[in-house]
N, C-alpha and C positions, 0 to 999 in steps of 0.2 A: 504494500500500500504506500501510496507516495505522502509524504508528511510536507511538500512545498519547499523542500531545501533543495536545495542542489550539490550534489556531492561528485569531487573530482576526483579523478585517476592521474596519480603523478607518472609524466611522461617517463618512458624506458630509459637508460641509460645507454650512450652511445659504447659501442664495444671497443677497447682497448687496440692500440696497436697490435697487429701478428707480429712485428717483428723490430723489438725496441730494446736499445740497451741502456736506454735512462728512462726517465720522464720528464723529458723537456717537451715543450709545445711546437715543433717544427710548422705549424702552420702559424705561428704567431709573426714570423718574419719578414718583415715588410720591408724590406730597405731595395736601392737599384742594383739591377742583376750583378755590376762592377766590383759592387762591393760583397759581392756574395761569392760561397765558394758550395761543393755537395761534398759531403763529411765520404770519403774514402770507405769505410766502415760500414757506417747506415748508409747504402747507393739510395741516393733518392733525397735526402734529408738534406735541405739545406742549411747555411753555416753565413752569419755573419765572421765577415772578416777582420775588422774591428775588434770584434767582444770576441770574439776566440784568442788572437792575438793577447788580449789585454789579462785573458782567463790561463794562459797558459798552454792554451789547447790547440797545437799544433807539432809537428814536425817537418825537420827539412832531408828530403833524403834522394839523391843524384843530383844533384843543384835544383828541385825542384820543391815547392813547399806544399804541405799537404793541410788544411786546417781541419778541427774535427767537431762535431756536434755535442761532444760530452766528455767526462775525463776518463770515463770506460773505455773510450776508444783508442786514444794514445797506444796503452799497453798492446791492446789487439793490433794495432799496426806495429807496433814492436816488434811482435812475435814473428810478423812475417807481413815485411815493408814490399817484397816483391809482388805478393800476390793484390794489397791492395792499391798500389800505386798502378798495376796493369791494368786494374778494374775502374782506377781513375779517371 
């Protein structure tokens, strides 16, 4: 029986990334392409170049610099600069 209220359904929650090694918001980046770089690591994920720079969150590896989307990444390109610079 309806008593005149109106009663809501809170909406679903959006599903998590499949494939994420932080929780940063990669759609939050808004800057010009220029200044942008896509994290070696996460293919796809872009990377201010700036706030990586200033974050730490890069390496230089054949004269070539690679910036990353989080400090998980660093390491993983560590372990094997070859295969993510190829994928660059």
């Amino acid at each position: 029986m309806c008593n005149g209220s109106a009663t809501t359904t809170p909406a679903p929650e959006a599903p998590a990334a499949a494939s994420s090694c932080c929780s940063h918001d990669a759609a939050a980046v808004t800057t010009a392409p220029a200044e942008q770089a896509t994290c070696p690591v996460m293919a796809g994920t872009p990377v201010v170049k700036a706030n990586a720079e200033a974050a730490g969150l890069f390496r230089d590896y054949n004269g070539t610099r690679y910036w990353f989307c989080c400090p998980a990444c660093g390491p993983l390109f560590d372990a094997d600069p070859e295969k993510y610079a190829a994928a660059a």
